[in-house]
Residue frames as a rotation matrix with the C-alpha (Angstrom) as fourth column:
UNK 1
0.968 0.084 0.237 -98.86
-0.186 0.873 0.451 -53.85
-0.169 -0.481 0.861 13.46
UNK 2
0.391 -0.917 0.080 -95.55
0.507 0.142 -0.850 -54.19
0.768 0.373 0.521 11.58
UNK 3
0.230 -0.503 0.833 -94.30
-0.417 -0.824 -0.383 -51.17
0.879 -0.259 -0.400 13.77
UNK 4
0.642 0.161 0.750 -95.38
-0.701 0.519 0.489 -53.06
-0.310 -0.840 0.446 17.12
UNK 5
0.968 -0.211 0.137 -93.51
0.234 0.954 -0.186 -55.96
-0.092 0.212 0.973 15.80
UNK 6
0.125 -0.800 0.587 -90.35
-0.057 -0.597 -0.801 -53.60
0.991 0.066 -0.120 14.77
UNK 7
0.406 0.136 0.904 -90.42
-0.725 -0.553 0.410 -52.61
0.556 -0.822 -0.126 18.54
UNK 8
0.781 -0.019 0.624 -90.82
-0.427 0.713 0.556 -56.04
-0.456 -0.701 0.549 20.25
UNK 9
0.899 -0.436 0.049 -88.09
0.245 0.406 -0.880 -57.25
0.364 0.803 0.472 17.82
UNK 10
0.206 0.048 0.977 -85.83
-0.165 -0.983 0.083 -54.44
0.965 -0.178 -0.195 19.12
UNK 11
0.295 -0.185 0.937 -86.23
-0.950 -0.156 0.269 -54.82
0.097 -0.970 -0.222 22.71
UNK 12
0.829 -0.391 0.401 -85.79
0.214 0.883 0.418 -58.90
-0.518 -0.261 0.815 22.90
UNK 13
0.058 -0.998 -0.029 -81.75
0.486 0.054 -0.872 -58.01
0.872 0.036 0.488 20.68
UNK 14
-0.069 -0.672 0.738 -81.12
-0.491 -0.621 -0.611 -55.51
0.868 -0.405 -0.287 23.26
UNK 15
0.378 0.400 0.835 -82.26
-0.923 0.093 0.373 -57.37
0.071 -0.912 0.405 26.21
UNK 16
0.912 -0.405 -0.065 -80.23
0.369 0.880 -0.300 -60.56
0.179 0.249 0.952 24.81
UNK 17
0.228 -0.965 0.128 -77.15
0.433 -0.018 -0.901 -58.80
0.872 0.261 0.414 24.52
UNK 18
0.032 -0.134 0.990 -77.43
-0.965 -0.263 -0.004 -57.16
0.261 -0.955 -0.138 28.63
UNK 19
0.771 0.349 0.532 -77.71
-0.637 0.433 0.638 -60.33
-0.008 -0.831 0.557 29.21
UNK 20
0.833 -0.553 0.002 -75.41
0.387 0.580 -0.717 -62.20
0.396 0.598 0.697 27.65
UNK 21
0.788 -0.444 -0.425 -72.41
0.011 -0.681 0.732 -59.78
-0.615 -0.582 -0.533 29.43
UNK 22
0.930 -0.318 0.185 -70.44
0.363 0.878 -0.311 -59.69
-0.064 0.357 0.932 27.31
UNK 23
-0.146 -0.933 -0.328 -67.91
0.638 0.165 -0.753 -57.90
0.756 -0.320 0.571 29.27
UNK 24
0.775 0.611 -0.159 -67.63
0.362 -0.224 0.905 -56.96
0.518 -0.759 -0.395 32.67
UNK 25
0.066 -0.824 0.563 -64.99
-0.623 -0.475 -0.622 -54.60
0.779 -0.310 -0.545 34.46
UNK 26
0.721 -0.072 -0.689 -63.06
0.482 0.766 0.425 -57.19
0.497 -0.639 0.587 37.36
UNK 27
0.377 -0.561 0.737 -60.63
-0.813 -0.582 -0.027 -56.17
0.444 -0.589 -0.675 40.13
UNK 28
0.976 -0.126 -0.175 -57.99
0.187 0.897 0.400 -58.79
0.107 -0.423 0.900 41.36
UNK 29
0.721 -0.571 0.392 -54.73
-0.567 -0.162 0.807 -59.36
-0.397 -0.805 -0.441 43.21
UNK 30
0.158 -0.636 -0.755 -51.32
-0.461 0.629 -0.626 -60.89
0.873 0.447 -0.194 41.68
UNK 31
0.678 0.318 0.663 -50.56
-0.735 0.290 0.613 -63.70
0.002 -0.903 0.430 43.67
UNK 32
0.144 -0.867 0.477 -47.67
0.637 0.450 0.626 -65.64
-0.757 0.214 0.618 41.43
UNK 33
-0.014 -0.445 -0.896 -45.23
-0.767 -0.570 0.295 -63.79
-0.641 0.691 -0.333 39.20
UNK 34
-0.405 -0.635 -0.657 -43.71
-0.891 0.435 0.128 -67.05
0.205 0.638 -0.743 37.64
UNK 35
-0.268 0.607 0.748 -46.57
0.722 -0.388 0.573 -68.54
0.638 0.694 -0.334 36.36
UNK 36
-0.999 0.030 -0.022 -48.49
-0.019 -0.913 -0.406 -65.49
-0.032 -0.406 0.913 36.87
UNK 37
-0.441 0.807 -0.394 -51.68
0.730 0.577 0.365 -66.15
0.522 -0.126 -0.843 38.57
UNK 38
-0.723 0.352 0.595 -54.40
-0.340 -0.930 0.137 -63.05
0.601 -0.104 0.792 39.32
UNK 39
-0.740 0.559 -0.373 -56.86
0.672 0.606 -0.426 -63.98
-0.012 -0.566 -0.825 42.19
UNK 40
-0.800 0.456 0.389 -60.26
0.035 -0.612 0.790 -62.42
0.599 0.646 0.474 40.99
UNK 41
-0.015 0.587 0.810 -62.43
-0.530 -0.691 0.491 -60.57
0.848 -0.422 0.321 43.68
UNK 42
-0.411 -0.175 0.895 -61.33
-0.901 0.224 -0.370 -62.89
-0.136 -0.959 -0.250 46.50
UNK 43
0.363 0.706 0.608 -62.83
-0.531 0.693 -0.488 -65.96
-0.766 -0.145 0.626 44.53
UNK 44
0.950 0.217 0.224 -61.39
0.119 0.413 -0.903 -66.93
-0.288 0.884 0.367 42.02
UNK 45
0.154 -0.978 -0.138 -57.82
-0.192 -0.167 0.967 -67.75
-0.969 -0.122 -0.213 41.16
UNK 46
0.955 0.296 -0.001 -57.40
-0.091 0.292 -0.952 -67.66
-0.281 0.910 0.306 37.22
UNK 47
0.315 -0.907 0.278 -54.00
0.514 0.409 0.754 -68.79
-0.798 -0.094 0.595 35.82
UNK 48
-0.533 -0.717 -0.449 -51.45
-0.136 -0.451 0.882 -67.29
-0.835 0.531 0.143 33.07
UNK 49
-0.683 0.321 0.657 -53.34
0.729 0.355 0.585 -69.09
-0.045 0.878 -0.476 30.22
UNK 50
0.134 0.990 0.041 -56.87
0.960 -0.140 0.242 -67.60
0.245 0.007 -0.969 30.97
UNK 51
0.387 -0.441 -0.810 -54.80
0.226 -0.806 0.547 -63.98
-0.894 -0.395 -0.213 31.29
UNK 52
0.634 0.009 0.773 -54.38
0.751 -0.249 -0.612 -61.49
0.187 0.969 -0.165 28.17
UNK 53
0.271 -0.458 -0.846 -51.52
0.511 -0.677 0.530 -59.17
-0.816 -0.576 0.051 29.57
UNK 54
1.000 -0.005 0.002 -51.26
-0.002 -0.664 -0.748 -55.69
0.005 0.748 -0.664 27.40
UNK 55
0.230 -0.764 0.603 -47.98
0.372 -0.504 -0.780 -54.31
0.899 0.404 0.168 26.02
UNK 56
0.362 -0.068 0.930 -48.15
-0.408 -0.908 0.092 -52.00
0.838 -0.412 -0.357 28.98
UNK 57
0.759 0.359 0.544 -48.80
-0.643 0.279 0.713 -54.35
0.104 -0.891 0.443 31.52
UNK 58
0.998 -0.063 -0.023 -46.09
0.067 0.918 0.391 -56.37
-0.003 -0.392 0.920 30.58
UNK 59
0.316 -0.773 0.551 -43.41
0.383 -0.427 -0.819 -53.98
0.868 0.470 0.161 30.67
UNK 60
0.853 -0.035 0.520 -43.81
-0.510 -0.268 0.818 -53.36
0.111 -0.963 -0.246 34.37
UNK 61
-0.053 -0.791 -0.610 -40.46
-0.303 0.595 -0.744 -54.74
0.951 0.145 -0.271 35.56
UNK 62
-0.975 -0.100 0.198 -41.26
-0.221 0.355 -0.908 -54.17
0.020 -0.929 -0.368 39.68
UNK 63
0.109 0.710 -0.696 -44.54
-0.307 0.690 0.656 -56.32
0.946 0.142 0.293 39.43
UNK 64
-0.893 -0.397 -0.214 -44.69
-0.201 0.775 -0.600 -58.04
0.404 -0.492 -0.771 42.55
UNK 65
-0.525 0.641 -0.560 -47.49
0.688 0.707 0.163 -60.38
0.500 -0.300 -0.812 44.87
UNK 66
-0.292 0.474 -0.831 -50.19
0.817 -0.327 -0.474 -58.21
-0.497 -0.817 -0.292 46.43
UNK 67
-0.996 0.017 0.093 -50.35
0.047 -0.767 0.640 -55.78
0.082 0.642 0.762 43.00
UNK 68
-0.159 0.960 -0.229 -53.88
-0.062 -0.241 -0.969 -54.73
-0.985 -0.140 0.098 42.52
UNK 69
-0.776 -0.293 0.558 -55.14
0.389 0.474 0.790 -55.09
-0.496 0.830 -0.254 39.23
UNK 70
-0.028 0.992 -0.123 -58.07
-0.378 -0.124 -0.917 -53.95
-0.925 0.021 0.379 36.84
UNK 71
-0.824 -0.518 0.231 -59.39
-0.138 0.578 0.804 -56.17
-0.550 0.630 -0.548 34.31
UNK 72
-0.051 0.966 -0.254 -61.96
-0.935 -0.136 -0.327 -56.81
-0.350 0.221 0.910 32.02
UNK 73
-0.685 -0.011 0.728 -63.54
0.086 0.992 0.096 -60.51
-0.723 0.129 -0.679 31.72
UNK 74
-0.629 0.328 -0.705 -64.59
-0.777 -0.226 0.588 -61.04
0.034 0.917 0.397 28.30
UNK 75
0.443 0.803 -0.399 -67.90
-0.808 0.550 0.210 -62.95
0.388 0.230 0.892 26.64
UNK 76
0.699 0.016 -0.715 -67.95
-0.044 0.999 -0.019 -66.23
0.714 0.045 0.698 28.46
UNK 77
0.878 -0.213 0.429 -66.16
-0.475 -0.280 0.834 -65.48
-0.057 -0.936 -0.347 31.53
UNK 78
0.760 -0.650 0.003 -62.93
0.637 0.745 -0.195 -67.97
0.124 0.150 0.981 30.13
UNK 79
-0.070 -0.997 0.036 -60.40
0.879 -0.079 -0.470 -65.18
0.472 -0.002 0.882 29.46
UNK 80
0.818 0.063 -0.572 -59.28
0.371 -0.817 0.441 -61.67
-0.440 -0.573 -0.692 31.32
UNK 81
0.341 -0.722 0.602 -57.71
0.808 -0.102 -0.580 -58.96
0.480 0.684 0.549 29.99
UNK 82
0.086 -0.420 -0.903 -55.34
0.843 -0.453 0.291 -57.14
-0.532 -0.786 0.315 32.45
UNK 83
0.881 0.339 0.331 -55.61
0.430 -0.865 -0.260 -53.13
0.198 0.371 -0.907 31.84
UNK 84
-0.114 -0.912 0.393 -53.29
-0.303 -0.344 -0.888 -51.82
0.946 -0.221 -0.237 34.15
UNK 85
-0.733 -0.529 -0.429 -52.05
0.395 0.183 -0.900 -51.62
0.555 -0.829 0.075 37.65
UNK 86
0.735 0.630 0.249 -54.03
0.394 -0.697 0.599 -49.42
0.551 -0.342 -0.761 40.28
């Protein structure tokens, strides 16, 4: 019985934490440089604040409107962290 209980234990963490996403690969479109604002899958325009921009990403110097992006939106869908170009 314990074992059965071990089990069902078990599946309800792992089935909490798929659900829960708690990150999720995004794809979006620069749309301002200055603030710099990332429109996310054609829905969603997310602003400079709610944007984590790597080392890498922010050494680009020829950035410009229409970039492509990949990002990952972390636990709780509030912030995005910008990977790289495409």
């Amino acid at each position: 019985m314990s074992q059965e209980l071990l089990q069902i234990i078990k599946k309800t963490a792992i089935d909490a934490v798929e659900t829960s996403n708690p990150m999720q690969i995004a794809f979006g479109t620069i749309e301002s440089l200055n603030p710099l604002v990332v429109k996310i899958e054609q829905k969603l325009s997310i602003g400079e604040i709610f944007l984590i921009q790597t080392d890498t990403f922010k050494r680009y110097t020829d950035k410009k409107i229409g970039d492509k992006l990949v990002l990952i939106r972390m636990q709780g869908g509030q912030q995005y962290l910008i990977l790289d170009r495409m």
